[in-house]
N, C-alpha and C positions, 0 to 999 in steps of 0.2 A: 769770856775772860781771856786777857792776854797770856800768852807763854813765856818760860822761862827757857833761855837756851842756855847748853852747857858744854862748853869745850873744854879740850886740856889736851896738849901737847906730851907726848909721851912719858917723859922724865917728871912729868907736873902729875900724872894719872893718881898718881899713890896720895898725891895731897888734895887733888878734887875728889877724892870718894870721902877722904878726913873730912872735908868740907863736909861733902854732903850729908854723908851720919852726924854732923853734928847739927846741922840746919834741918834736918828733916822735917820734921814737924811743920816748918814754915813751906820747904819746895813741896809739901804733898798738896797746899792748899790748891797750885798751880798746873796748868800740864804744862807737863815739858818736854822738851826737844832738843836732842844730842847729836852731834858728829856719831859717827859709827861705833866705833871700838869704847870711846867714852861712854858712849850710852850704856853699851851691855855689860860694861867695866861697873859702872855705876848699878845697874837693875842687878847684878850678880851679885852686890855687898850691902846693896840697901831693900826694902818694900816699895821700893819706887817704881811705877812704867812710864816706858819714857818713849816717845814718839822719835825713833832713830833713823835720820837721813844718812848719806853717802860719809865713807871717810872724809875727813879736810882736804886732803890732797885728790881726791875723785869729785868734789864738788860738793861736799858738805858745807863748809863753809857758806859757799854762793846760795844756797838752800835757806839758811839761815838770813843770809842776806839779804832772798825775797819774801821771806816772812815779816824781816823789819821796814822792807819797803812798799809793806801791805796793811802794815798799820796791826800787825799781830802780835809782835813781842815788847814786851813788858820791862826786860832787862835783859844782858846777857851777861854770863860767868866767864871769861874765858883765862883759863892759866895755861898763861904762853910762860916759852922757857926763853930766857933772854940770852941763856948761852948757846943758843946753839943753830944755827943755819937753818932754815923751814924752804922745801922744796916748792913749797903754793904760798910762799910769799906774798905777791901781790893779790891774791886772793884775801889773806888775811885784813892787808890792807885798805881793801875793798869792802870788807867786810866793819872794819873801825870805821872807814869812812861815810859808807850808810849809818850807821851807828850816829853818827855826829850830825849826818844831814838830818835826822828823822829826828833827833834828839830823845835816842834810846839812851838809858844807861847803859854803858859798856865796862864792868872790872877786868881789867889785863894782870892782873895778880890776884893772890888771894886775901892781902889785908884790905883790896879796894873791894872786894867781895865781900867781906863781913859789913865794911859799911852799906854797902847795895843790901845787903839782907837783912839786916834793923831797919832798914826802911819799907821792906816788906811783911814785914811781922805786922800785921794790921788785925 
């Protein structure tokens, strides 16, 4: 089974755990796989384990990146913060951009999340 990946950008963290405890039921069907801090942010508030690669900025992102370009992920979550400057930018970028070549779902907020997750309630 494919994974689900889950990012979030620091100021976003507080609304991807809301996410998550609300979707649970659905990400437990899935393994999943998180940037660093996101990940143990998330396993510390929900029942979830979660497969956690490098920070975003040390290369987590890129992590994710070759999990998409390996035909391994399913969709990704990611709640980026649009105000605010991101020091692994083009990694991020890099990251959308696999997304679109492999034609992964990618939600860059959380209302594009809840539609990606009705669609995983199977």
């Amino acid at each position: 089974m494919k994974k689900i990946a889950l990012i979030a950008h620091d100021d976003m963290k507080p609304e991807m755990i809301a996410f998550v405890k609300r979707n649970e039921h659905i990400l437990a069907k899935y393994p999943l796989v998180s940037t660093g801090t996101t990940g143990l942010r998330i396993m510390e508030n929900t029942n979830l384990t979660i497969q956690r690669y490098k920070s975003g900025p040390l290369g987590g992102d890129q992590q994710i990146g070759a999990d998409v370009a390996t035909n391994n992920i399913e969709a990704i979550l990611f709640f980026r913060d649009p105000l605010s400057s991101q020091p692994h930018e083009p990694d991020i970028s890099a990251l959308i951009r696999l997304a679109d070549v492999h034609r992964v779902p990618i939600a860059t907020n959380p209302a594009t999340s809840d539609l990606i997750i009705l669609s995983l309630d199977k």
